[in-house]
N, C-alpha and C positions, 0 to 999 in steps of 0.2 A: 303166707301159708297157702292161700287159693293159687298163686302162683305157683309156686313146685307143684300143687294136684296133676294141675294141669298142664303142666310143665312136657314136650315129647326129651326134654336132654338128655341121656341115661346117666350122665353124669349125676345129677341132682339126687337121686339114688331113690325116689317116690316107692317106685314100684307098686302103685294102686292097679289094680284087675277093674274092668268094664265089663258089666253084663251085656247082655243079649240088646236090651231096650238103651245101652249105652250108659247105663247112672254106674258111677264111678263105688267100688266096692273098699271103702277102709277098714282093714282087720286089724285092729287096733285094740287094747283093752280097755273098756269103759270104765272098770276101776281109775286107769292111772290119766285116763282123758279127763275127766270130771273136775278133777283141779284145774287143770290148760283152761276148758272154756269158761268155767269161771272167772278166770286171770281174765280171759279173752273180754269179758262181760265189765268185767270193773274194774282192772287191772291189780288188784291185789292175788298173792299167792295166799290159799289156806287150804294145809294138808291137816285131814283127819287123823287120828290117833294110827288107824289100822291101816294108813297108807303109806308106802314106803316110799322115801324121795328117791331114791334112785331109779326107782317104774318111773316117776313122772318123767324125774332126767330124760331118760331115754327116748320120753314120747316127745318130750320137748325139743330133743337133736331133733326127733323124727319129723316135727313139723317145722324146725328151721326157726326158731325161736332165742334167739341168741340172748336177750335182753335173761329171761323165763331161765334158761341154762346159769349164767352168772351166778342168779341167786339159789337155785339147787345147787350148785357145787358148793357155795359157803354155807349153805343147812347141811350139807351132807359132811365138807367138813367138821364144822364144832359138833358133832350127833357121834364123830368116832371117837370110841374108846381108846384113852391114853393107855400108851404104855410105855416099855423102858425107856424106847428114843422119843417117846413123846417130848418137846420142849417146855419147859417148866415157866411157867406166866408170871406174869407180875403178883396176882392173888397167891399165889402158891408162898411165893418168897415172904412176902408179906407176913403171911401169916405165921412161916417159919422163924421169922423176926420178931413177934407179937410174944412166940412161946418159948424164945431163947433169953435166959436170964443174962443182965448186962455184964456181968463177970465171967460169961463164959464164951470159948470161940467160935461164931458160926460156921462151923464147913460145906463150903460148895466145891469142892474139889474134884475137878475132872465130870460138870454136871452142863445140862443142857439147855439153857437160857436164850436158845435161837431167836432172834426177831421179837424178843421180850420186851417189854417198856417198864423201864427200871428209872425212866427221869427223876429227878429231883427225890431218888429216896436216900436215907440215911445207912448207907453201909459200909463206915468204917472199921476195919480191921477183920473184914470178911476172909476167907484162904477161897479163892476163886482159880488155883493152881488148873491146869489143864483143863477148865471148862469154858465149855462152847459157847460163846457168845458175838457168832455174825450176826449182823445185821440188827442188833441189840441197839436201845436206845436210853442211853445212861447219861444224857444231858441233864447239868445242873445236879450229877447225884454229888454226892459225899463221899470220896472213893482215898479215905487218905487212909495210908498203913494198908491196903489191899494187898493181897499177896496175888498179882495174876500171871505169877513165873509160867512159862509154856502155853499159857491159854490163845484162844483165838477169838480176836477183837478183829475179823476183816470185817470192812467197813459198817462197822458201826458207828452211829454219833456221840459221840462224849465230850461237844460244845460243853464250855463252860462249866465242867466239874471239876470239884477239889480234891489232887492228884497227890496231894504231903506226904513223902515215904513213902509214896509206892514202889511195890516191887512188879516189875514188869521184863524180869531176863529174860529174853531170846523167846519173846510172847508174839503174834502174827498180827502184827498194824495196819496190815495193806491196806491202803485204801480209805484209811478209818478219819474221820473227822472229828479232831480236838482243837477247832478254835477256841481262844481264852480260856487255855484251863490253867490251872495255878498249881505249881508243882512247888514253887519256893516256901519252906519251914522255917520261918523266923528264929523255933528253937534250934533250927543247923540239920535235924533230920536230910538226910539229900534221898531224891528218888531215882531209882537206879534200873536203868532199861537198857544193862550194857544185852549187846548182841541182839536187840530185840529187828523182825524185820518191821520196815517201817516207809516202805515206795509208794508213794504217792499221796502219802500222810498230808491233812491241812493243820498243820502247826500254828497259824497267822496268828499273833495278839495270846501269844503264850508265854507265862512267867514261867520260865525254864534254868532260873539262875542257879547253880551248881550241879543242874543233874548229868548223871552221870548215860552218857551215851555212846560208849567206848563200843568200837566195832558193832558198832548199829549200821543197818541198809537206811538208810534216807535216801536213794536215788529218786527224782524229781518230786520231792517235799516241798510243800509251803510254807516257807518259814520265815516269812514277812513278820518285822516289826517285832518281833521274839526277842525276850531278853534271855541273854545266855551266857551271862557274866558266869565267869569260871566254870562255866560247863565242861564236861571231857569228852571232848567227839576225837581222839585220840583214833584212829584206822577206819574213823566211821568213813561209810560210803556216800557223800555229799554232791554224788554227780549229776548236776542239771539242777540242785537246790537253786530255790529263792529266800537270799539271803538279805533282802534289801530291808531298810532301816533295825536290821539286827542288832543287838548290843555283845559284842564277842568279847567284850575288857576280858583282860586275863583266863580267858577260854582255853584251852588244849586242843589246838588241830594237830598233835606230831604225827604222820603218817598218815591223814585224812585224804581221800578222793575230792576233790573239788573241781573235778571237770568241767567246763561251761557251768558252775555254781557262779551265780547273780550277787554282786556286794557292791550293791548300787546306794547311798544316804545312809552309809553306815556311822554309829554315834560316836564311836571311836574306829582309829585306824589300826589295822593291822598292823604285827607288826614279825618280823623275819624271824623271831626268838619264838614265833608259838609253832615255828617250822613247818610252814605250809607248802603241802609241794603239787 
């Protein structure tokens, strides 16, 4: 801080005034100062009721205080008021879940779940239809019979969730990490993500046997060790996959892209009737 004072760089942007006898003139507000040398004395921040974090902000840019900055901006974020596009948190859901009776269906349809932490909660047979969930963190949840036709899952994590009858048509995957999640229903349910995009997907160590992924984008997917018995990747776009120790037994590739796709320790072999071109 005493650096930039006395700093001559113009870049530094100081602009402190020198009187007459030379002492250096800071016009500054001592309201929003009082915080800063506080910080300065014991490095804790504490703002008063009647002091508004965004005055401190600014003093804090002012004296080049970067560490002081960081944590104004996340008090001044969580201090604003939600509203429409505000993204719906984990508490929110929660509690929506607490006061929906088990016979009836929750709808989240077309709703805003950005960067939420949804791990390991119970939300099966949620309608999740056109709502926003980038960057969402729904590992370990419960996601069987979810309806998330058209939604957007870009990279979110969804390690290790159970996926039984999902519906996931032409829903946005990009990016998104689903190692070990379990899509296979014993009772025969099949989960069905025809046309979903799905480039650069981590598939690796996923029970995938029967689902349907007819005209899905898979281009450069990780789809290591995946079992894909009777799956329908039928026009799916497979260009640059990692297909190595995949289980494809009676899979449907007719009309699949398999461009430079990897089928390196595969459990069974292909074979020319699933018309791979």
């Amino acid at each position: 801080m005493l650096a930039r004072m006395f700093c001559n760089d113009k870049v530094v942007g100081w602009s402190s005034r020198v009187d007459e006898s030379g002492a250096y003139l800071i016009d500054r507000s001592p309201l929003y100062f009082e915080p800063i040398l506080n910080y300065l004395r014991h490095g804790k921040l504490i703002l008063d009721k009647n002091v508004n974090p965004e005055g401190v902000l600014e003093e804090a840019k002012f004296f080049g205080l970067t560490s002081l900055i960081d944590t104004l901006e996340e008090i001044i974020e969580r201090e604003q008021k939600p509203d429409d596009n505000t993204p719906i948190t984990r508490r929110d859901l929660v509690l929506r879940l607490l006061s929906t009776p088990t016979n009836q269906e929750l709808r989240c349809q077309g709703m805003n779940f950005t960067g939420a932490n949804l791990s390991k909660l119970d939300l099966r047979f949620i309608n999740f239809k056109y709502a926003i969930l980038r960057s969402a963190n729904l590992s370990g949840a419960n996601l069987s019979f979810c309806n998330f036709e058209r939604a957007d899952l870009g990279k979110a994590i969804v390690d290790s969730a159970n996926l039984l009858g999902v519906k996931m048509l032409c829903a946005n995957l990009e990016g998104t990490s689903m190692r070990g999640c379990y899509f296979e229903d014993p009772a025969g349910s099949r989960a069905n993500m025809e046309g979903a995009l799905m480039k650069n997907v981590d598939l690796e160590g996923s029970h995938m046997a029967g689902v349907n992924l007819r005209v899905a984008t898979l281009k450069n997917a990780n789809l290591q060790n995946c079992d894909l018995r009777g799956a329908v990747l039928a026009g799916a776009d497979l260009e640059n996959c990692d297909l190595t120790g995949c289980d494809l037994q009676e899979a449907n590739l007719r009309g699949a892209n398999l461009k430079g796709a990897t089928f390196e320790l595969m459990l069974h072999p292909l074979h020319m009737a699933q018309a791979v071109r």
